[in-house]
C-alpha positions as CSV (number, residue, x, y, z in Angstrom):
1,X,-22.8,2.7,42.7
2,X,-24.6,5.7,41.3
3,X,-21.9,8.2,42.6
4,X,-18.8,5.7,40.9
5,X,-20.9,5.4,37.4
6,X,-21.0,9.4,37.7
7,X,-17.6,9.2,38.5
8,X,-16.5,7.1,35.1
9,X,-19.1,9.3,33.1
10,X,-17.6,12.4,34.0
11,X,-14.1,11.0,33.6
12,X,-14.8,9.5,29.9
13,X,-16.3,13.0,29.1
14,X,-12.7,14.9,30.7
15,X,-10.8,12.8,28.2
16,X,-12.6,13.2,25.0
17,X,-12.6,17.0,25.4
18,X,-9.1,16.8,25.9
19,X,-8.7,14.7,22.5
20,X,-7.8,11.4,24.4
21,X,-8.9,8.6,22.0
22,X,-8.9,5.0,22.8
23,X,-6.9,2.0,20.5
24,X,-9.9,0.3,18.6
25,X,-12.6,2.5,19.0
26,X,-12.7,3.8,15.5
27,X,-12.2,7.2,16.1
28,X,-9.3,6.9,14.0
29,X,-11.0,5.7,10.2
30,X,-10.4,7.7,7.4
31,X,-13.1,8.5,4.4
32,X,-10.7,6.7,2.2
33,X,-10.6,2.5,2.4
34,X,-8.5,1.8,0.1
35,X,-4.7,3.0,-0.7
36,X,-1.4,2.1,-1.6
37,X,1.6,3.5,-0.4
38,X,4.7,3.6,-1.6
39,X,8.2,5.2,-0.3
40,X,11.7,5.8,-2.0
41,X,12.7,3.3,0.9
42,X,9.7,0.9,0.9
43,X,11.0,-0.6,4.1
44,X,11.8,2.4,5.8
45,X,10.5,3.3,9.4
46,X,8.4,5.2,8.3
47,X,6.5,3.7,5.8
48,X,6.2,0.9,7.5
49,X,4.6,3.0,10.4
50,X,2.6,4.5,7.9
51,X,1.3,1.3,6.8
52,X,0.4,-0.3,10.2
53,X,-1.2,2.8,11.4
54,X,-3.6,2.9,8.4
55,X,-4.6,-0.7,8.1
56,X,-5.2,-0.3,12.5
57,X,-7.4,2.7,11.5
58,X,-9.6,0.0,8.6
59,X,-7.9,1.3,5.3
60,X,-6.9,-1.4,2.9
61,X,-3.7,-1.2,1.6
62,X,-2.0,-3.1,-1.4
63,X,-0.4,-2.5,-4.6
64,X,-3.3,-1.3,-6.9
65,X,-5.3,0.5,-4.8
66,X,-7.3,3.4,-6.8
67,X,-5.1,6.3,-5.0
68,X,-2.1,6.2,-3.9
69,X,-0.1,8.1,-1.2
70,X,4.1,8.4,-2.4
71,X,6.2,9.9,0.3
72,X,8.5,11.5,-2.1
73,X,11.4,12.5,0.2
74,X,11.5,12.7,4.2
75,X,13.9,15.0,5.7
76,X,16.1,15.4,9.0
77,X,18.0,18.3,9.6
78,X,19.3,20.1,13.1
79,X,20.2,23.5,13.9
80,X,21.8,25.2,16.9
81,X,19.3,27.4,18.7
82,X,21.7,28.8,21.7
83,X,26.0,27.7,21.9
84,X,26.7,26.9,25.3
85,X,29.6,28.3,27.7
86,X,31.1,26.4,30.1
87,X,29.4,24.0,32.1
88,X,26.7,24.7,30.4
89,X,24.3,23.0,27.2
90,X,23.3,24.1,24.2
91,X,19.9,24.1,22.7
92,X,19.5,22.4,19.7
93,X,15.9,22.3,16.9
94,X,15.6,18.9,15.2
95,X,13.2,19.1,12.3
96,X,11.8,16.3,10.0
97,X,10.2,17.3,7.2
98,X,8.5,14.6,5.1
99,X,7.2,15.4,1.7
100,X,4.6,13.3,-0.2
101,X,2.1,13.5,-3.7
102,X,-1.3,11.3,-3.9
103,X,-1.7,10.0,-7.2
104,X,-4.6,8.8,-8.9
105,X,-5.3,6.7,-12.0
106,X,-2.5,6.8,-14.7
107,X,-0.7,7.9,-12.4
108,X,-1.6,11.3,-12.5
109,X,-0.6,13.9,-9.2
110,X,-4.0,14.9,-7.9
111,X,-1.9,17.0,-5.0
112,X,1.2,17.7,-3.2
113,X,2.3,19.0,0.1
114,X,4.4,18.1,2.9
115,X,4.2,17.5,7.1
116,X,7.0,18.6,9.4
117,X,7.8,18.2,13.4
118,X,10.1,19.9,15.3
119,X,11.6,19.4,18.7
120,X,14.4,21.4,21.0
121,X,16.6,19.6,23.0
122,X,19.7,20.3,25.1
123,X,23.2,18.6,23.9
124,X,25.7,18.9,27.0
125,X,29.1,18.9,26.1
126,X,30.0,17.2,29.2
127,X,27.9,14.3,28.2
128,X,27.9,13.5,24.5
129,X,26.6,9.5,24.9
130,X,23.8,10.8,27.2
131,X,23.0,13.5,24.5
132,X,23.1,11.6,21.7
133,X,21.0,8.6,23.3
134,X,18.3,11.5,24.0
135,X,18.6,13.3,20.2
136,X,17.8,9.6,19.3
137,X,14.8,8.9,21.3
138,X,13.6,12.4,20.4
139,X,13.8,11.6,16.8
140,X,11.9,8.0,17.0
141,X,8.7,10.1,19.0
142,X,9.1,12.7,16.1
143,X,8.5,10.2,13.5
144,X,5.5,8.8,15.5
145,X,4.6,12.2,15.4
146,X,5.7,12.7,11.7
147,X,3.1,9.3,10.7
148,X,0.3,10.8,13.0
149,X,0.2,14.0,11.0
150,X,0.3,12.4,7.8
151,X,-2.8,10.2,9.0
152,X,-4.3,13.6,9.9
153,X,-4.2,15.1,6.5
154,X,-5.5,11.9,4.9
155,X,-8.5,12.3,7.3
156,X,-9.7,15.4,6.0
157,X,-10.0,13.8,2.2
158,X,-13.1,12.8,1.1
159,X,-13.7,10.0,-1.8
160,X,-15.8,13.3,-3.1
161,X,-12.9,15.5,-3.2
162,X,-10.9,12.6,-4.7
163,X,-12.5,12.2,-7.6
164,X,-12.9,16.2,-7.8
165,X,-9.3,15.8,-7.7
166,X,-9.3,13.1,-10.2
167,X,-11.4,14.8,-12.9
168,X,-9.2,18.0,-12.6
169,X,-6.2,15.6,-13.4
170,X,-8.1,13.8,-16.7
171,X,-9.0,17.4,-17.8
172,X,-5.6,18.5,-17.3
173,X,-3.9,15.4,-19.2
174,X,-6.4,15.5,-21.9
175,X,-5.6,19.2,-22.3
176,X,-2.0,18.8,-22.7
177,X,-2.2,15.6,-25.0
178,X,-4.2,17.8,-27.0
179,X,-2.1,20.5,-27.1
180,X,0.7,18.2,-28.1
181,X,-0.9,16.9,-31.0
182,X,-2.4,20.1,-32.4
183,X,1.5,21.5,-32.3
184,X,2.5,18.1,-33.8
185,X,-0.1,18.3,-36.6
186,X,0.5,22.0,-37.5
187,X,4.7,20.8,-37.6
188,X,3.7,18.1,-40.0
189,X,1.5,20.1,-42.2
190,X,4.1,23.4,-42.3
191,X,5.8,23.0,-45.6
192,X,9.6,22.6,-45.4
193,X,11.8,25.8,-46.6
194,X,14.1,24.2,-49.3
195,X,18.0,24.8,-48.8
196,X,19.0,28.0,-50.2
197,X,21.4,27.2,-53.2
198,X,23.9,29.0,-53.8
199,X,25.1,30.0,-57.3
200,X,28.5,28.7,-58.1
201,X,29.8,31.5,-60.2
């Protein structure tokens, strides 16, 4: 009994050095609780991912949440890595690249930056459906990938940093509105040249 107790012990400390997490035991929550997220495609793949894998992981999300996470543009692109003779396959990279922006109230950007998998695979001439099938599945665990990464970044924000983020932003706004109306003000109170006339001779 003692030695099969040891036995789970030892095993449950193997897989938590190795980063193995178990479904439900809140190693996944994030600082932030509440979001909204919003995509160009709002029922794409991958937001929808997004969504699920944040609301498993305790974050509230709905329309009018105090930040909220765009993904601005996601990306798929491939490029040949080897070309193959005969008989043989070519290496292909796929790469998704997903840009997004968290915004906070008004709107405002508070920051910007993007996530991006890439994977090789071999296309074999002699077997394009068998190819293809695989480029397909590749890119479906990419974009699990893709989602996990973007979880990832969110879990290194902090409410703190947040609303460091936030005040930066108002600053920033203020600033420029400022600016505007100080220019606007100066334009109104610049008197107006009067047409040059001419002398009719």
């Amino acid at each position: 009994m003692i030695k099969r107790n040891l036995l789970v012990m030892g095993l449950a400390v193997l897989l938590s050095a190795c980063g193995f997490q178990l479904r439900g035991t809140g190693t996944n929550e994030l600082a932030i609780k509440e979001l909204d997220v919003s995509a160009r495609d709002a029922y794409g793949n991958t937001v929808t991912q997004l969504r699920q894998v944040l609301e498993n992981s305790g974050v509230h999300v709905y329309t009018g949440a105090p930040y909220k996470l765009v993904l601005i543009n996601e990306k798929e692109t491939q490029r040949n890595l080897s070309y193959a003779s005969a008989g043989r396959a070519s290496d292909i990279e796929l790469s998704s690249e997903l840009n997004f922006e968290i915004q906070g109230r008004e709107h405002l950007p508070l920051m910007g930056d993007k996530v991006q998998v890439q994977k090789i695979v071999s296309h074999d001439g002699n077997n394009l459906v068998g190819s293809d099938s695989e480029s397909i599945q590749v890119r479906k665990e990419m974009r699990r990938e893709l989602v996990q990464r973007m979880v990832v970044r969110l879990q290194m924000l902090t409410p703190q940093q947040l609303d460091t983020l936030q005040q930066n932003a108002d600053n920033k706004a203020k600033a420029d509105a400022d600016a505007l109306k100080a220019a606007q003000e100066y334009e109104n109170n610049t008197p107006k040249q009067s047409p040059v006339e001419v002398p009719v001779e």
